[in-house]
C-alpha positions as YAML, in Angstrom:
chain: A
units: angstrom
residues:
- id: 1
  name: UNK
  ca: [0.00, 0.00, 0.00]
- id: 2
  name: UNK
  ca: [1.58, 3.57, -1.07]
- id: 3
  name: UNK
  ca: [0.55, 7.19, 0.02]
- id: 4
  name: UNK
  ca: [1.34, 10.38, -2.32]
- id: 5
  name: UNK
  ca: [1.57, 13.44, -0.19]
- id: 6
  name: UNK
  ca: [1.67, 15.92, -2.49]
- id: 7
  name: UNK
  ca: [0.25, 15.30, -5.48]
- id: 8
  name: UNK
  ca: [0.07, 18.42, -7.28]
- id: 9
  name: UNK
  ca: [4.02, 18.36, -7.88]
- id: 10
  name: UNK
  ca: [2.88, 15.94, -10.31]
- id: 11
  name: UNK
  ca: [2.32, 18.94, -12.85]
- id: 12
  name: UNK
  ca: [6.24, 19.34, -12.71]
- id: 13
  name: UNK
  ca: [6.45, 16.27, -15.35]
- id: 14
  name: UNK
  ca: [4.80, 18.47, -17.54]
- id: 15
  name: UNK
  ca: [8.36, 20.05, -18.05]
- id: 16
  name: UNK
  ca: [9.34, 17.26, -19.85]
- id: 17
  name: UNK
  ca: [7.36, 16.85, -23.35]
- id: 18
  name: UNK
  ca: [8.41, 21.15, -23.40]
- id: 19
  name: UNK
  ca: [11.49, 20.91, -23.13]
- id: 20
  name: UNK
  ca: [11.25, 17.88, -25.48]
- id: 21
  name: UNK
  ca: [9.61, 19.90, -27.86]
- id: 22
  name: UNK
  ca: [12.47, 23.24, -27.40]
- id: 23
  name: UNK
  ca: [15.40, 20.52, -28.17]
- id: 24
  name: UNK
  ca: [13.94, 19.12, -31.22]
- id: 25
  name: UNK
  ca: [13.20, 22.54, -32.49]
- id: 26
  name: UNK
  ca: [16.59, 23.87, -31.04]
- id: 27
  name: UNK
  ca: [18.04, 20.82, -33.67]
- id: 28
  name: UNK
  ca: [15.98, 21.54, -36.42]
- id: 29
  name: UNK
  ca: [17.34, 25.26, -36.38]
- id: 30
  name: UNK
  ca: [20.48, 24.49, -36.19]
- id: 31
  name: UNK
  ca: [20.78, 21.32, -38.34]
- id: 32
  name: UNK
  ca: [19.18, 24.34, -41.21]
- id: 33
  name: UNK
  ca: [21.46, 27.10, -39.78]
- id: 34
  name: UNK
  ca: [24.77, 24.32, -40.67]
- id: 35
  name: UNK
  ca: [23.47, 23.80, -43.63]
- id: 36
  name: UNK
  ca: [23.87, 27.50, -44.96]
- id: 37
  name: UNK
  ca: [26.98, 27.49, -43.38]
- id: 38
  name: UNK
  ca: [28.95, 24.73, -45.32]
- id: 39
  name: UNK
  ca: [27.72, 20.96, -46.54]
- id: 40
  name: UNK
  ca: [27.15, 17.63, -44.54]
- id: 41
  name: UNK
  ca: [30.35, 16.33, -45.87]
- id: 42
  name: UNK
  ca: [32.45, 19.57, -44.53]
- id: 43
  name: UNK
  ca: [31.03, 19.64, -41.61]
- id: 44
  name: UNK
  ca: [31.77, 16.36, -40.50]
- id: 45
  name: UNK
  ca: [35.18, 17.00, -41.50]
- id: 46
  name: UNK
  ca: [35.33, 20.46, -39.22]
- id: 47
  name: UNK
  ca: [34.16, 18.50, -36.42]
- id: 48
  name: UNK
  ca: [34.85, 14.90, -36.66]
- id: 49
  name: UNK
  ca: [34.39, 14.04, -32.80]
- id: 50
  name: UNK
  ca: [31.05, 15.22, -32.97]
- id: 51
  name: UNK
  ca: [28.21, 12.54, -31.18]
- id: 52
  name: UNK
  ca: [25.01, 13.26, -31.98]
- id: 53
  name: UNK
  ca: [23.95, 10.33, -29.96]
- id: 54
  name: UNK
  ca: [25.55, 11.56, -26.82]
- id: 55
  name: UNK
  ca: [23.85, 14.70, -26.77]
- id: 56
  name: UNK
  ca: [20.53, 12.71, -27.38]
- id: 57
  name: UNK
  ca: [21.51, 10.80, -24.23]
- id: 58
  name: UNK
  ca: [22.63, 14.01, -22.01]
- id: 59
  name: UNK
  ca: [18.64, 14.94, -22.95]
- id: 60
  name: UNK
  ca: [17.43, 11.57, -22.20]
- id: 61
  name: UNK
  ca: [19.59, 12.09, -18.36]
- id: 62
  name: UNK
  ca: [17.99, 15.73, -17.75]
- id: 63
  name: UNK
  ca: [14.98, 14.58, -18.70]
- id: 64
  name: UNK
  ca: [14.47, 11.45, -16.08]
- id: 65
  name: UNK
  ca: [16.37, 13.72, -13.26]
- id: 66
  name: UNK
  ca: [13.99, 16.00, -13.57]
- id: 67
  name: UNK
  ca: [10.99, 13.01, -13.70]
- id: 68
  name: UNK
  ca: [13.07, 11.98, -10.28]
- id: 69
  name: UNK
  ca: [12.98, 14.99, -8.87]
- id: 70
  name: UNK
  ca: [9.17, 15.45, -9.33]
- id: 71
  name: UNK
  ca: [8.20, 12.31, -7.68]
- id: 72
  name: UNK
  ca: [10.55, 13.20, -4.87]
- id: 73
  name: UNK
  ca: [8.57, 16.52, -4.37]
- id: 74
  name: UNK
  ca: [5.12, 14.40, -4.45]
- id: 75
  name: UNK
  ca: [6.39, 11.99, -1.42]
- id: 76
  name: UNK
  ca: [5.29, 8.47, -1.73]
- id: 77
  name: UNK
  ca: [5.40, 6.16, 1.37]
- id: 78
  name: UNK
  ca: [4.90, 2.84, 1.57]
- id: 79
  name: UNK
  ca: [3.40, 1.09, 4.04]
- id: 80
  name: UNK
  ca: [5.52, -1.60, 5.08]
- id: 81
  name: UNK
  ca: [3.20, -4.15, 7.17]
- id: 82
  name: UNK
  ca: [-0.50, -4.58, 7.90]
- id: 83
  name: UNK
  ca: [-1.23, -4.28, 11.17]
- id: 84
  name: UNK
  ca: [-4.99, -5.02, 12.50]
- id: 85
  name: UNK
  ca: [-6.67, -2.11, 14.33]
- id: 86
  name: UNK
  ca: [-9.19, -2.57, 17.28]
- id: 87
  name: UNK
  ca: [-11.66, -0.04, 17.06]
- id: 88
  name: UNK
  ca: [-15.01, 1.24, 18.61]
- id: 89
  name: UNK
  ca: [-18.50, 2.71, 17.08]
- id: 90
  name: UNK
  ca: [-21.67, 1.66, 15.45]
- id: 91
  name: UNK
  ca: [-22.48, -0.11, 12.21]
- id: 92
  name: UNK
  ca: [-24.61, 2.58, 10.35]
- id: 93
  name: UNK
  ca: [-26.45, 1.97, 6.74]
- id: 94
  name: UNK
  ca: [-27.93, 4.24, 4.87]
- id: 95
  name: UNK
  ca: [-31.14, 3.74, 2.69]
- id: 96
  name: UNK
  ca: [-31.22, 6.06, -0.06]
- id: 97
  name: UNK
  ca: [-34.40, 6.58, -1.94]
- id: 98
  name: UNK
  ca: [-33.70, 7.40, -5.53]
- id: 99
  name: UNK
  ca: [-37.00, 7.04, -6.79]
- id: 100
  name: UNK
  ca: [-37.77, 9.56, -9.84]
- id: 101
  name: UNK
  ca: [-40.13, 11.53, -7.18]
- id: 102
  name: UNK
  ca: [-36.45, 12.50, -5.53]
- id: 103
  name: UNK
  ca: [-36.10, 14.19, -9.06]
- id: 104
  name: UNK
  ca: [-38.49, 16.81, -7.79]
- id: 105
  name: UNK
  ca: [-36.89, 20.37, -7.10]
- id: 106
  name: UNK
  ca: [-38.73, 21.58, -3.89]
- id: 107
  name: UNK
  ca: [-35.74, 21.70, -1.72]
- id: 108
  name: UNK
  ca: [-32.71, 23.19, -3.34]
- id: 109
  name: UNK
  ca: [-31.18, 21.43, -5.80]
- id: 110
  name: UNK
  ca: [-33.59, 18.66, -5.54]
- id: 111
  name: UNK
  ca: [-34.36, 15.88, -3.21]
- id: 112
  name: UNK
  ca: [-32.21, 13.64, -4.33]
- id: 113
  name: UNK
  ca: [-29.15, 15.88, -4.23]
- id: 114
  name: UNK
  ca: [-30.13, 17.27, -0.90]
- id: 115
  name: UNK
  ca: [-30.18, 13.22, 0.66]
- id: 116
  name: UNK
  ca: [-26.59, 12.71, -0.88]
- id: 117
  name: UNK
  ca: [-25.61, 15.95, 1.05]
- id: 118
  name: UNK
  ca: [-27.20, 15.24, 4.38]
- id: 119
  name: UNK
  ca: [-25.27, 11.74, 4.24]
- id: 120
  name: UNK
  ca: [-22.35, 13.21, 2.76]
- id: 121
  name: UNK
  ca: [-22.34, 15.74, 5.99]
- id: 122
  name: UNK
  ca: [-22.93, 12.81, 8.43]
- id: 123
  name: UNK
  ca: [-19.72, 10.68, 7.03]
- id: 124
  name: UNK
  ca: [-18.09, 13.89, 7.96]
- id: 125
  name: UNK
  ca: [-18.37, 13.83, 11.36]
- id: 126
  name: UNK
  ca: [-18.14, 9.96, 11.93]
- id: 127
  name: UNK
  ca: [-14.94, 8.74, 13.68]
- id: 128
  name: UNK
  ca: [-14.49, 5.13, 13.30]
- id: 129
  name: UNK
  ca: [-18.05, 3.94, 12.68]
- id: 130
  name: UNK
  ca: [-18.72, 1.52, 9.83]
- id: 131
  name: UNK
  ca: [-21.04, 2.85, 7.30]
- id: 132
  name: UNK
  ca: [-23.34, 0.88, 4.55]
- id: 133
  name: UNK
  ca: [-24.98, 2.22, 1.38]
- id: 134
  name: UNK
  ca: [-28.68, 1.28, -0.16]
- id: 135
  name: UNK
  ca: [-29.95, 2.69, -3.12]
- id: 136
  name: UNK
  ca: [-33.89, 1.80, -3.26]
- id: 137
  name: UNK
  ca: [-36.88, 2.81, -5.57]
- id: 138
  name: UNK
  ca: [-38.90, 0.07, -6.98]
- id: 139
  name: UNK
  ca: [-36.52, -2.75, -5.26]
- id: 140
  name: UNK
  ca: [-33.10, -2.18, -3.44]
- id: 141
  name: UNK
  ca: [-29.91, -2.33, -4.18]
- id: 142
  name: UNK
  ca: [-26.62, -3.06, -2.26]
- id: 143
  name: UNK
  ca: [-24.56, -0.01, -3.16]
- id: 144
  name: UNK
  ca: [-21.62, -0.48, -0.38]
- id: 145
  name: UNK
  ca: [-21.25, -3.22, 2.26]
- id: 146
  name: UNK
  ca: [-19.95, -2.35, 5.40]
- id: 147
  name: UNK
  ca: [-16.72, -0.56, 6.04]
- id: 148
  name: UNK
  ca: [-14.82, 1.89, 7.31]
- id: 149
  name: UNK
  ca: [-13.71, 3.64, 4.12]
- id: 150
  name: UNK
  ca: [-15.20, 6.97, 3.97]
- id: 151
  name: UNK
  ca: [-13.70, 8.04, 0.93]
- id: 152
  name: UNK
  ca: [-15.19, 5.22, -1.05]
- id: 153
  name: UNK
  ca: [-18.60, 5.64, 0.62]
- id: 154
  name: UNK
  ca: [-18.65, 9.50, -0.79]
- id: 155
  name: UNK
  ca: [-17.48, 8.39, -4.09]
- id: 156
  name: UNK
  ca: [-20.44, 5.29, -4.45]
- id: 157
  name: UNK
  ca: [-22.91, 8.00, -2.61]
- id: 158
  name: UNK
  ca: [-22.29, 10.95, -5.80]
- id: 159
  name: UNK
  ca: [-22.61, 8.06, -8.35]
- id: 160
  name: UNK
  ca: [-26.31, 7.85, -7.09]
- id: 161
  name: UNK
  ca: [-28.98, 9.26, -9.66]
- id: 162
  name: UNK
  ca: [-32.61, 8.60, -10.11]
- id: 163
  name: UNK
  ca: [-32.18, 6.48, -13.32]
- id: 164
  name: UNK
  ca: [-30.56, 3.70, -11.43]
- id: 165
  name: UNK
  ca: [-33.41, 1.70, -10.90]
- id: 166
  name: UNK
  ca: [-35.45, 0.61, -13.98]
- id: 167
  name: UNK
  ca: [-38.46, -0.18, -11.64]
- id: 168
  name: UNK
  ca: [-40.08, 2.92, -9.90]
- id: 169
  name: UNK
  ca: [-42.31, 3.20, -6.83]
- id: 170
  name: UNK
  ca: [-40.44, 3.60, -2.98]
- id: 171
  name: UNK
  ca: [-39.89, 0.01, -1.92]
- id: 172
  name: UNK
  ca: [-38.97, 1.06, 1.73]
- id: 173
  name: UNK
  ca: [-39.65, -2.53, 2.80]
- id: 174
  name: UNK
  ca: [-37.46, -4.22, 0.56]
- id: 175
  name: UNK
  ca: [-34.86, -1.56, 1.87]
- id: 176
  name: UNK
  ca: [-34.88, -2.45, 5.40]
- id: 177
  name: UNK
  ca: [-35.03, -6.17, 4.45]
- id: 178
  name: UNK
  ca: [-31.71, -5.53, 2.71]
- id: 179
  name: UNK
  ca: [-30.49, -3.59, 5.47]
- id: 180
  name: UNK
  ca: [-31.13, -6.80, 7.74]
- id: 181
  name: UNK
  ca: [-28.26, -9.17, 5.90]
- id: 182
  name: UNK
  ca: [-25.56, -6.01, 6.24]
- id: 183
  name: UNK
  ca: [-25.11, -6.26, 9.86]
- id: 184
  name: UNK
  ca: [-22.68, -9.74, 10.11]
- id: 185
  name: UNK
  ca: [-21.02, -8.84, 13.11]
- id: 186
  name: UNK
  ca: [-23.06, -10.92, 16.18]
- id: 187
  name: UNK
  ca: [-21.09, -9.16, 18.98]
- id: 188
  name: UNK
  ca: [-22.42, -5.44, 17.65]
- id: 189
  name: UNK
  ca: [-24.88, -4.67, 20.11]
- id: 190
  name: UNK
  ca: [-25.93, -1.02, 18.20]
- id: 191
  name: UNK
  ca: [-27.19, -1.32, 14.67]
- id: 192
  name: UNK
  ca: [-28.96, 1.68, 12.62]
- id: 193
  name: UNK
  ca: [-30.50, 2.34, 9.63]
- id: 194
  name: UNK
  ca: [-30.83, 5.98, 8.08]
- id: 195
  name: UNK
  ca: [-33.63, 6.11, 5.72]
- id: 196
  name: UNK
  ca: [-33.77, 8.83, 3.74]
- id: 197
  name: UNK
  ca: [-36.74, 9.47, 1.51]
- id: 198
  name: UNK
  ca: [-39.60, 11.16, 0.37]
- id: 199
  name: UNK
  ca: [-41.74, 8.62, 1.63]
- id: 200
  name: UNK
  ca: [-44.37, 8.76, -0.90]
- id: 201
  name: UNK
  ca: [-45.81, 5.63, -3.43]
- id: 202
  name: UNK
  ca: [-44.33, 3.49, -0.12]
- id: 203
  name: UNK
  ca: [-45.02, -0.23, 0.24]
- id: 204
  name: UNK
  ca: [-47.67, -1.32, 2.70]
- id: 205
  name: UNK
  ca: [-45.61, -4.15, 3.31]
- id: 206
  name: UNK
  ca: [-43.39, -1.54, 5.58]
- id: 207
  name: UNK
  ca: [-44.58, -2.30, 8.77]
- id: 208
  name: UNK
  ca: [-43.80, -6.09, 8.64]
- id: 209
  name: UNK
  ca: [-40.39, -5.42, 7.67]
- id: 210
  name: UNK
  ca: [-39.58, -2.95, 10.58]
- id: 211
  name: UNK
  ca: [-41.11, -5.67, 12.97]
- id: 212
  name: UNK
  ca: [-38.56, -8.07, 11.33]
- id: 213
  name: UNK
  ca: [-35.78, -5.56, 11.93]
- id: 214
  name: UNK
  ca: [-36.24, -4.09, 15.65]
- id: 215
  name: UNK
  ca: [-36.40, -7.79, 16.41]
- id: 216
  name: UNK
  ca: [-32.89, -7.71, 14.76]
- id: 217
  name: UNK
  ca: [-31.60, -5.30, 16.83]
- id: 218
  name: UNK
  ca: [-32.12, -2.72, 14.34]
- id: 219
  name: UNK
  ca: [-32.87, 1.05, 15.28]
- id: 220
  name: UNK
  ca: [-34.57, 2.72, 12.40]
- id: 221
  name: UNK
  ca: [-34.17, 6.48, 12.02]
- id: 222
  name: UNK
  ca: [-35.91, 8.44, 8.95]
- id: 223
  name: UNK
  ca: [-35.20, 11.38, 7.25]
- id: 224
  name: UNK
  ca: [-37.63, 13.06, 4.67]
- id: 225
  name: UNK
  ca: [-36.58, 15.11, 1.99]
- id: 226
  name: UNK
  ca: [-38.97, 17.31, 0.46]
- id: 227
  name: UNK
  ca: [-41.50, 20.07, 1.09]
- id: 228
  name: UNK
  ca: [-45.65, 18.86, 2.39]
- id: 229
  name: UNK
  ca: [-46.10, 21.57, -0.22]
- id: 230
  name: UNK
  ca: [-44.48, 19.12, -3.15]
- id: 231
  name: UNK
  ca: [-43.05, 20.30, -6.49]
- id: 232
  name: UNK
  ca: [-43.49, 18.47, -10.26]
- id: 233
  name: UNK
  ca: [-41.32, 15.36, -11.10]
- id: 234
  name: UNK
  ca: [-38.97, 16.81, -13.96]
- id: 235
  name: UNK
  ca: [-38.39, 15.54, -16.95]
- id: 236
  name: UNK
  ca: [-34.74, 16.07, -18.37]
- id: 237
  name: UNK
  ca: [-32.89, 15.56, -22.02]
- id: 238
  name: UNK
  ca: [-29.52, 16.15, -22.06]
- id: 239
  name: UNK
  ca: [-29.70, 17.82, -18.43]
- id: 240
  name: UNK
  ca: [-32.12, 20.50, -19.46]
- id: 241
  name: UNK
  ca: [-36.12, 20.26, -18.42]
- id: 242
  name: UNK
  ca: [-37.95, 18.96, -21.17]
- id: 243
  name: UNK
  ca: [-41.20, 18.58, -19.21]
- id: 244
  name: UNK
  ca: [-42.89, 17.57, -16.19]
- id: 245
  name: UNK
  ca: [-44.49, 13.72, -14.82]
- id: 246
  name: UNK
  ca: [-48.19, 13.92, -16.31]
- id: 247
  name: UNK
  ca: [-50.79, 11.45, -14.79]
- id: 248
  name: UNK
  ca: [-52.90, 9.41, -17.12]
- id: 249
  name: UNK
  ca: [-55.83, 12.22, -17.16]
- id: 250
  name: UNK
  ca: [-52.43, 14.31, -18.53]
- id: 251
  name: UNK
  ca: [-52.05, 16.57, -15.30]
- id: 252
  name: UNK
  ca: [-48.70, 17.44, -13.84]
- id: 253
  name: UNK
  ca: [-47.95, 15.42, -11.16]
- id: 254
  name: UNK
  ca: [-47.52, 17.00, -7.76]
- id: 255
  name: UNK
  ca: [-45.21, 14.94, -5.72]
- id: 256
  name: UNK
  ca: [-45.14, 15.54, -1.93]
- id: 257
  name: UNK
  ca: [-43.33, 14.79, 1.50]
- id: 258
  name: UNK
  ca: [-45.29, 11.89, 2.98]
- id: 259
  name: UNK
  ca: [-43.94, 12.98, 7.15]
- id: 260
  name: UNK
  ca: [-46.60, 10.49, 8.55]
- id: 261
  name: UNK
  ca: [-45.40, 7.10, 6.96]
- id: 262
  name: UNK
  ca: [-42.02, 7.83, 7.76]
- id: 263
  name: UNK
  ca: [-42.75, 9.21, 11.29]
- id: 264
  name: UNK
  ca: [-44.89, 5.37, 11.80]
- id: 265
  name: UNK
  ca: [-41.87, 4.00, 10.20]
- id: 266
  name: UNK
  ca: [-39.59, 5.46, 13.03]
- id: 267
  name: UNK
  ca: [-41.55, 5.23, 15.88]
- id: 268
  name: UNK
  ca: [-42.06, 1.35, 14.87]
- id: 269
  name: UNK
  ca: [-38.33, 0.98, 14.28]
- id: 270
  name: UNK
  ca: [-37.73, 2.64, 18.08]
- id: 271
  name: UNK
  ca: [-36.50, 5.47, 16.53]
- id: 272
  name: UNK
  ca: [-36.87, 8.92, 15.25]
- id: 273
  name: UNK
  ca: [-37.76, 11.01, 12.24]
- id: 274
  name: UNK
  ca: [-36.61, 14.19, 11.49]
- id: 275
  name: UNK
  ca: [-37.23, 16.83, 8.46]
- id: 276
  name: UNK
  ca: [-33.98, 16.91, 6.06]
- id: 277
  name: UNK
  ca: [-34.90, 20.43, 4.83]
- id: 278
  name: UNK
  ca: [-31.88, 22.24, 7.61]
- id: 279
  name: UNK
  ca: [-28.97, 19.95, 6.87]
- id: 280
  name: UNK
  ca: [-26.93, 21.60, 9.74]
- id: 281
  name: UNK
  ca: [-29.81, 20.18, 12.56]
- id: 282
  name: UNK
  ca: [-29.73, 16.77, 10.76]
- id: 283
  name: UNK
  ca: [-26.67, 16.37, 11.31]
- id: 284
  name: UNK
  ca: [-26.17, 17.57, 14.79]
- id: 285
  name: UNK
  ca: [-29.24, 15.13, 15.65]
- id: 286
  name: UNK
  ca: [-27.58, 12.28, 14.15]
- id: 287
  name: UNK
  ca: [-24.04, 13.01, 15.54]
- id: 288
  name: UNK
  ca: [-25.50, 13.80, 19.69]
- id: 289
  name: UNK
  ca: [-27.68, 10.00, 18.60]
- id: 290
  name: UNK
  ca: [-24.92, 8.25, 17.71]
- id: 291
  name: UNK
  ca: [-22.39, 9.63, 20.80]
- id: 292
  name: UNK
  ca: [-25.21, 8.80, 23.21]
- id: 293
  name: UNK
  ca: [-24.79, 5.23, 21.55]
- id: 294
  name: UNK
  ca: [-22.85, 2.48, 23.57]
- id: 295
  name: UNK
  ca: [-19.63, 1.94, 20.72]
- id: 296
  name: UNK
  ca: [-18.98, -1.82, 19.90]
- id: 297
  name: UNK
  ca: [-15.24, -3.06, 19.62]
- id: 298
  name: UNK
  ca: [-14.46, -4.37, 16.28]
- id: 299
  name: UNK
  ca: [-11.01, -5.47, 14.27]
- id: 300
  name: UNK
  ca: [-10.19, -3.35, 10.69]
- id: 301
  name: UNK
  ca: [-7.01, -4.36, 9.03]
- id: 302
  name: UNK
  ca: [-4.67, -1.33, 7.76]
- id: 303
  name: UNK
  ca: [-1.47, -0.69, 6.16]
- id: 304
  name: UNK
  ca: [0.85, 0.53, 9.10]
- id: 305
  name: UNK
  ca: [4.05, 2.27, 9.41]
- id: 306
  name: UNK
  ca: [4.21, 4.38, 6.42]
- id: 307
  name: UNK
  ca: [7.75, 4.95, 5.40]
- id: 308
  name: UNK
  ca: [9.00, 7.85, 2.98]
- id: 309
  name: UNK
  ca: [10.62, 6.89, -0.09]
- id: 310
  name: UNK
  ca: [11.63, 10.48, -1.87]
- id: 311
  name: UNK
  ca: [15.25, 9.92, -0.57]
- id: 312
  name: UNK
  ca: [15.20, 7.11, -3.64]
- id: 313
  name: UNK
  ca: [14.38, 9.50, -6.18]
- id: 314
  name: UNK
  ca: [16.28, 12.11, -5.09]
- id: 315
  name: UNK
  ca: [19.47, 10.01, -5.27]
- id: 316
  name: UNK
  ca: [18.15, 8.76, -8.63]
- id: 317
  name: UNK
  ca: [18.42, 12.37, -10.04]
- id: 318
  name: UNK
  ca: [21.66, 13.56, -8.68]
- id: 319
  name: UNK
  ca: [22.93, 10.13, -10.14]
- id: 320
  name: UNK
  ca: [21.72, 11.38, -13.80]
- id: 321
  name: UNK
  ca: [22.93, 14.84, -13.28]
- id: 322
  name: UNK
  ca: [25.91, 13.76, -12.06]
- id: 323
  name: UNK
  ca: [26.56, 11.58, -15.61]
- id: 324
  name: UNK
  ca: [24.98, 14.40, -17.43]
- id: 325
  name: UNK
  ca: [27.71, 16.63, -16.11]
- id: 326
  name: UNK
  ca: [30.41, 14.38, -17.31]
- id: 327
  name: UNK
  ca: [29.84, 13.20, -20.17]
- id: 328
  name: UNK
  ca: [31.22, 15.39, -23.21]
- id: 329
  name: UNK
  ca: [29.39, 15.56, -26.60]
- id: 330
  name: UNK
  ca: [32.63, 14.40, -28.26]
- id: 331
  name: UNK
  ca: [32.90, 10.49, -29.37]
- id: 332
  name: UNK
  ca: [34.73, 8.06, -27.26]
- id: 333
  name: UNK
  ca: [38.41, 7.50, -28.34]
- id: 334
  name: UNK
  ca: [38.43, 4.04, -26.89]
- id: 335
  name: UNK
  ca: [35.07, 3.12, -28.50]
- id: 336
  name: UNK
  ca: [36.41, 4.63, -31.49]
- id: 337
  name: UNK
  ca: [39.45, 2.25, -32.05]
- id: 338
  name: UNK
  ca: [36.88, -0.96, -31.06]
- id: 339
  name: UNK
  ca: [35.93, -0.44, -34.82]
- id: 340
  name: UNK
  ca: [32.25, -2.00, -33.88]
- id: 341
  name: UNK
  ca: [30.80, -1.18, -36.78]
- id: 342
  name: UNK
  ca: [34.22, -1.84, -39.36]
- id: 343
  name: UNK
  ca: [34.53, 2.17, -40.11]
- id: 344
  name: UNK
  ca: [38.11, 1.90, -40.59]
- id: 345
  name: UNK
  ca: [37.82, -1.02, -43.39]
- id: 346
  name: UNK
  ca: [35.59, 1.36, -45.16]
- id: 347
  name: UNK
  ca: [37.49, 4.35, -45.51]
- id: 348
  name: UNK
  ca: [40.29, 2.77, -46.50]
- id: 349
  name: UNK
  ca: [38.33, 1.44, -49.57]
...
C-alpha cells in the first residue's frame, strides 16, 4: 500500500514533453542554420568528434532527473506491514431513496441531491463507525457493504442518480429487508439504519419489515426530503427540463413529502424522524444520537508504518545529473578504435 503526499508536484512532469519539444526545435534550427553554413560532408570533416547520440543521451539524463525529482517533491510512502486495528462505534447503513419523485426540485437542488448531502455531511463527522450504502426505488440495491472507508462511501454515494433503478415506486420494505443481511457482526450490540426518503408511493408491506428488523436489533431512524407543499417530477434531455411527470388524465404530477409514513416508520423501528430540509440540525441530531450510543469493539485491518521513499528519487536524479555533467558531446576514443561497426575497413576502400 503507497501514500502520495503531495500530489500536485505531479504537474512538474509536464516540463518534460516542453522541453522535449524546445530541443527538437533547437536541432531543427540548427541542423538548417549548418546547412547555410557549409555541406554535410564539410562539416563532419570540421568537427569529426562530434556525437550526436551523446547529446541525445545528455537529454534523455535531464529529462528522467527531472521526472526523479518530481516524484521526490510528491512523497510516496509505503506502508511496510498490515497491522490489525481494534476499534469502537456503530455499524450505520444508509437507505437512499432514488426514486424519480427525488427528481423533484422543492428543496434546493432537488431531493435527491439534498439526501446525498445530508449523508455526505454525516460521514463527515463519523470517527471510526462503519457505514453501509442502499440505493432503493422500486426494489433495493446493495450499493456499499460495510466498512470503514469513507472516501469510497462519498465516491459510491455521488454516483447515485434517479435512473438507477429501472423499476419505480419507494420500496422502503425491501430496503430495510436488505439492510437486515448487512449487519454480520453478532457481537455489535448497536445497529442503525438511516432512511432517507420522500416517503411517498411506499409499500404497505413496511410495517412487517420494521417488525422483522427491531427484532434484529435494528434502530430505524428516517429522514424526509422534500417540502408537504411538493413540487413536479422533472423531466430532463440532455440535463435540461424537457417537461414535467403527467398522470394518465395528462395533469402534472404533484409529488409531496409523505412525514406520517415515515414518522410510523420510526416510531415502529424505536427510533426517530426528522425533516432533512436544515442539513446543519440533521446532522447535529444524528451526531448527539450516535455519541449517546454504547460503541462496539471491532477489528479493521490497515497498512501501518508508512515509510518515505523520496530519498530514492532524489538520489536517482543527482545520479543522472551527475553523468549528465560528465559526459562530453565528443565520441569516445576508446570506443572509437573498437571499430564496432568496421569504419576503418571502409574508408580505407
Amino acid at each position: 500500500m503507497y501514500q502520495l503526499d503531495e500530489k500536485i508536484y505531479f504537474y512538474v512532469l509536464v516540463l518534460i514533453p516542453v522541453l522535449l519539444l524546445l530541443y527538437l526545435g533547437f536541432k531543427f534550427w540548427q541542423k538548417r542554420t549548418q546547412k547555410k553554413f557549409a555541406n554535410s560532408i564539410l562539416l563532419d570533416k570540421l568537427s569529426p568528434n562530434k556525437s550526436t547520440f551523446k547529446s541525445v543521451v545528455k537529454l534523455v539524463l535531464v529529462l528522467l532527473a527531472i521526472a526523479c525529482l518530481a516524484i521526490a517533491l510528491v512523497n510516496p510512502k509505503i506502508g511496510t506491514k498490515l497491522e490489525t486495528v481494534k476499534r469502537e462505534g456503530v455499524d450505520i447503513v444508509f437507505a437512499i431513496d432514488v426514486s424519480k419523485s427525488m427528481a423533484a426540485e422543492d428543496i434546493a437542488p432537488n431531493r435527491l441531491e439534498k439526501a446525498k448531502r445530508i449523508v455526505s455531511e454525516i460521514i463527515n463527522h463519523l470517527a471510526s463507525d462503519r457505514i453501509g450504502i442502499i440505493a432503493y426505488a422500486g426494489q433495493a440495491h446493495p450499493q456499499l457493504p460495510i466498512t470503514t472507508d469513507y472516501s469510497a462511501a462519498k465516491m459510491f454515494l455521488q454516483s447515485m442518480n434517479t435512473d438507477m433503478m429501472s423499476s419505480q415506486g419507494t420500496a422502503i420494505n425491501e430496503a430495510i429487508d436488505l439492510a437486515t443481511t448487512y449487519y454480520d457482526d453478532q457481537d455489535q450490540t448497536n445497529r442503525v439504519l438511516f432512511l432517507v426518503s420522500d416517503g411517498e408511493d411506499h409499500s404497505d408491506m413496511a410495517v412487517e419489515s420494521v417488525e422483522k428488523a427491531t427484532k434484529a436489533g435494528i434502530k430505524i431512524y428516517t429522514i424526509g426530503v422534500g417540502t408537504t407543499k411538493g413540487g413536479p417530477i422533472p423531466i430532463r434531455i440532455n440535463g435540461i427540463i424537457d417537461s414535467y411527470k403527467k398522470d394518465n388524465s395528462g395533469e402534472v404530477v404533484v409529488t409531496r413529502l409523505n412525514e406520517g409514513i415515515l414518522t410510523d416508520i420510526a416510531q415502529e423501528g424505536n427510533g426517530e424522524y426528522i425533516n432533512g430540509s436544515n442539513t446543519e440540525k440533521v446532522v447535529d441530531f444524528v451526531t448527539e444520537t450516535l455519541t449517546k450510543m454504547d460503541k462496539t469493539e471491532f477489528e479493521s485491518k490497515q497498512y501501518a508504518d508508512f515509510k518515505d521513499q523520496f530519498q530514492w528519487f532524489i538520489a536517482g536524479a543527482i545520479l543522472f545529473l551527475f553523468i549528465d555533467v560528465f559526459m562530453l558531446e565528443r565520441k569516445t576514443v576508446w570506443i572509437q578504435k573498437l571499430n564496432l561497426f568496421n569504419e576503418k575497413k571502409e574508408d580505407e576502400n
